[in-house]
DRENROVO-727626 format. One record per residue (C-alpha): x, z, y negated. Coordinates in steps of 0.05 Angstrom, whole numbers, padded with zeros to 5 digits, always signed. Example, Ala and Ser with C-alpha at 12.3 -4.5 7.8 and 13.67 -1.06 7.14 Angstrom:
<recs>
+00246+00156+00090+00273+00143+00021
</recs>
This chain:
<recs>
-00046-00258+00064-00070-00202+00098-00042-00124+00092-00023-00095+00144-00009-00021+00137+00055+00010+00169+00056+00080+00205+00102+00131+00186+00131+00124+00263+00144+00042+00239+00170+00055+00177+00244+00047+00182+00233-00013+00219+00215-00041+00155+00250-00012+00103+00212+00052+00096+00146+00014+00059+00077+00033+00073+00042-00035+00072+00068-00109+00079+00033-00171+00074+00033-00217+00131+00004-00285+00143-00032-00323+00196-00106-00344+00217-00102-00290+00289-00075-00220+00299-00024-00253+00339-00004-00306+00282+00000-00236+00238+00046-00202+00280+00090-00255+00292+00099-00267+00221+00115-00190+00213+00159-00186+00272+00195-00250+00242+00204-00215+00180+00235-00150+00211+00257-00164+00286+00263-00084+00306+00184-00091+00302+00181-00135+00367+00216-00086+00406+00161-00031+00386+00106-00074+00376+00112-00130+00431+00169-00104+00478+00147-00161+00532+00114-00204+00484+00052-00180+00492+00026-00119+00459+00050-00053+00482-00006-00015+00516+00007+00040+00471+00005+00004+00409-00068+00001+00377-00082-00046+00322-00146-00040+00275-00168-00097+00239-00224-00074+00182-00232-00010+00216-00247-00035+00291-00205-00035+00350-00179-00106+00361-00192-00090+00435-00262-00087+00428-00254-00150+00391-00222-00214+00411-00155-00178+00420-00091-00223+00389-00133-00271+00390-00179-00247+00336-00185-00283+00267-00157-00256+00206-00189-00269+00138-00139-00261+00082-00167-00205+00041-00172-00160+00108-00136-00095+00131-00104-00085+00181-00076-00027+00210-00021-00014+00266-00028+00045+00296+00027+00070+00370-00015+00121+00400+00024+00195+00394+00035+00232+00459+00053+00303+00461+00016+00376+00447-00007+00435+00491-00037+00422+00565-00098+00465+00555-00090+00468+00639-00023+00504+00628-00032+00574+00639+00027+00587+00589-00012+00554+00529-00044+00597+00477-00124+00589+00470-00162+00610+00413-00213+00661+00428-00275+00628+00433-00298+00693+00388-00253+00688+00334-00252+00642+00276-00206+00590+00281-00151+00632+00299
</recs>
């Protein structure tokens, strides 16, 4: 089985644990099991099943993206590691933010 590490944004999808172990040959096979294990996952994970544009998942350190997507293989002593992208902070192009002073040190 492979563990799969849970973000703190996941977590009480899943009772509030860090990593689970999930099985299946494909990122796809891994997420289903996961997703059959705790259903609210599908609805963050794979809202159309498919997964959510915002929702990156690292297997061994590497974008699956830049892999073969769900579709690559998963050995059973691998990591992977779900990761929904964040969205939020200043707009540096709103004239209300505050900006460092180039000058000063990290201030």
């Amino acid at each position: 089985m492979a563990a799969v590490r849970i973000p703190p944004t996941l977590r009480a999808e899943v009772g509030g644990q860090r990593e689970l172990e999930a099985s299946g040959e494909t990122v796809a096979e891994v997420l289903d099991d996961l997703v059959d294990r705790y259903p609210p996952l599908g609805a963050q994970l794979l809202p159309d099943g498919e997964l959510a544009s915002f929702v990156n998942v690292y297997l061994g350190g590497e974008d699956i993206r830049t892999l073969d997507g769900l579709d690559t293989p998963v050995a059973a002593s691998d990591q992977m590691i779900l990761l929904p992208a964040m969205a939020g902070g200043e707009s540096l192009a709103d004239p209300g933010s505050r900006r460092a002073d180039p000058g000063s040190a990290g201030v």
